[in-house]
N, C-alpha and C positions, 0 to 999 in steps of 0.2 A: 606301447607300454613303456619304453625304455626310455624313450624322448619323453613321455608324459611324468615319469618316475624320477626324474634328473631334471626335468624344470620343477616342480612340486617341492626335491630337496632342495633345492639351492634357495638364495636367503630374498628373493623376491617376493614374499608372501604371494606366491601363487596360491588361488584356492582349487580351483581344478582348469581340465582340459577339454576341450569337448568338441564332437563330429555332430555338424547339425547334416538332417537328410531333408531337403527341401525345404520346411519350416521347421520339421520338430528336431528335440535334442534328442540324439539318438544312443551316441557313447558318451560316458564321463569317467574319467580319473582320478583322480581316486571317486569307486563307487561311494566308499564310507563317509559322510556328514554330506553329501549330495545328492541324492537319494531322490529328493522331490525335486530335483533339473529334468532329471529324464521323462521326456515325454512334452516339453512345454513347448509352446506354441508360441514361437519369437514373432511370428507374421500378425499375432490377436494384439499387441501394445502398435495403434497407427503412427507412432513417433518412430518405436523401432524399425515400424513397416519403410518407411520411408527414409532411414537411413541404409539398411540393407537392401534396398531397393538400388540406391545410388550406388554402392558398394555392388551389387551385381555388373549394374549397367556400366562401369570405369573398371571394374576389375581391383580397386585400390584396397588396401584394409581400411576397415575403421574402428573408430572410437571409440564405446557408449560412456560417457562420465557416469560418477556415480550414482549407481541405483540400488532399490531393496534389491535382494535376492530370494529365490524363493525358498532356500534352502538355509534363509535366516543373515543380519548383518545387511554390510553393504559393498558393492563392488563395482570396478570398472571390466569392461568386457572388449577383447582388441578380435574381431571376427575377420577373418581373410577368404575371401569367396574359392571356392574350387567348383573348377569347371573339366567337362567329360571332352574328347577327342574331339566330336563335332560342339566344342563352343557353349554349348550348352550349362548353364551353372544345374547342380545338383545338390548342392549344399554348401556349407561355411568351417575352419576349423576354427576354433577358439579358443582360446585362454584367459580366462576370470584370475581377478588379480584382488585380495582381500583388501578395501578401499582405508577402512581403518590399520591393518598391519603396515603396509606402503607409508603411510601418515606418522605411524610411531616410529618405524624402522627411519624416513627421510628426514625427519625431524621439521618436516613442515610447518609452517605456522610457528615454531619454534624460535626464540632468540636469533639471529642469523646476523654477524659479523654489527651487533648494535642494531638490527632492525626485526620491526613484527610487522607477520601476515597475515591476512586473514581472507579467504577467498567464497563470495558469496555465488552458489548456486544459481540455477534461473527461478526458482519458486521463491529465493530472499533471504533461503537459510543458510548461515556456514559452514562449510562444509571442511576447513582448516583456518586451522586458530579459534578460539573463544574469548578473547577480549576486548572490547572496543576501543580502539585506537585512537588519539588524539588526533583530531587535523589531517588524515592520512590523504594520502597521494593514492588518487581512483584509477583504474584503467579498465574499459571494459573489454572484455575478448572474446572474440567473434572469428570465427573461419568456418571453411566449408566441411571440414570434420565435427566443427562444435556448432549442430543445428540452431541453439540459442543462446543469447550470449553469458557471460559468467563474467563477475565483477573483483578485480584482484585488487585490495587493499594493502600500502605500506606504508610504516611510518614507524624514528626511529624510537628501540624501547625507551630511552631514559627519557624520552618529550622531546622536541620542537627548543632548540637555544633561544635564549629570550636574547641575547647580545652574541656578538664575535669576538671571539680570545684575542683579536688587536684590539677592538674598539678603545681599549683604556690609552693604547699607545699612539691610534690616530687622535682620538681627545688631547692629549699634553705636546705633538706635535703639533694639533691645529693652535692649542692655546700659546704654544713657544711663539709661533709663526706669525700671529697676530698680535702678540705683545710687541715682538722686533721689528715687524711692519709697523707697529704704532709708533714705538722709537724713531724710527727712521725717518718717517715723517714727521 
């Protein structure tokens, strides 16, 4: 409760905490606006099955990017396997991270030092930023924490320079350069 109570406060939009036993959820933190967690069945979503599946068998945490919740909104979920004396996994602890609070609070997607971002989902939807960007610079991102891949768009706000702030001064030195070579000869 005290760990649970102290991440929750501090300014990470955490949304709750949570003690999975085997597949179901069993504890959450705060009970209040989570209410319909407890009891779910992380091993019935076979995408989930399969990431926690790997996270058993390496021991590592993982990932889930954002998804509904069933307790309304959207979130990412970082699950850390806990295993018994002999080896054995018995369950996950977790911590749901509110996907839209993270998003306002980082100011993702947001202006950032002259550039916008906008980072597409694997279904195609955005999931940070809402503008379509001119020309933007693709990347797609793929690793073994992120099952499938996710598409990070950049490009900067004011648009794409149509010339470079010398262009005008390489122009009058190319044109010096060619007159007095013309002279010369």
């Amino acid at each position: 409760d005290s760990f649970s109570s102290a991440l929750a406060a501090s300014k990470i939009a955490v949304k709750s905490v949570q003690i999975v036993v085997d597949d179901h959820i069993e504890l959450v933190h705060p009970i209040q606006g989570n209410e319909r967690a407890i009891g779910l069945d992380l091993f019935a979503d076979p995408g989930r099955r399969v990431l926690l599946e790997r996270s058993i068998a390496t021991g590592e945490t993982t990932l889930e990017w954002p998804f509904g919740l069933v307790q309304g909104g959207s979130g990412l979920a970082i699950r850390r396997p806990i295993f018994d004396d002999d080896g054995s996994a018995w369950g996950f602890a977790a911590v749901i991270v509110d996907w839209d609070s993270l998003i306002r609070t980082g100011r993702v997607g947001q202006a950032s030092k002259g550039f916008d971002v906008v980072v597409w989902g694997p279904n195609g939807v955005p999931v940070v930023g809402e503008r379509p960007l001119e020309r933007p610079v693709l990347r797609s991102v793929r690793s073994e924490r992120l099952p499938v891949p996710w598409t990070v768009a950049v490009a900067p706000s004011a648009g794409w320079p149509t010339s470079s702030e010398v262009s005008i001064l390489i122009w009058v030195l190319g044109a010096a350069l060619s007159i007095l070579g013309g002279l010369y000869v």
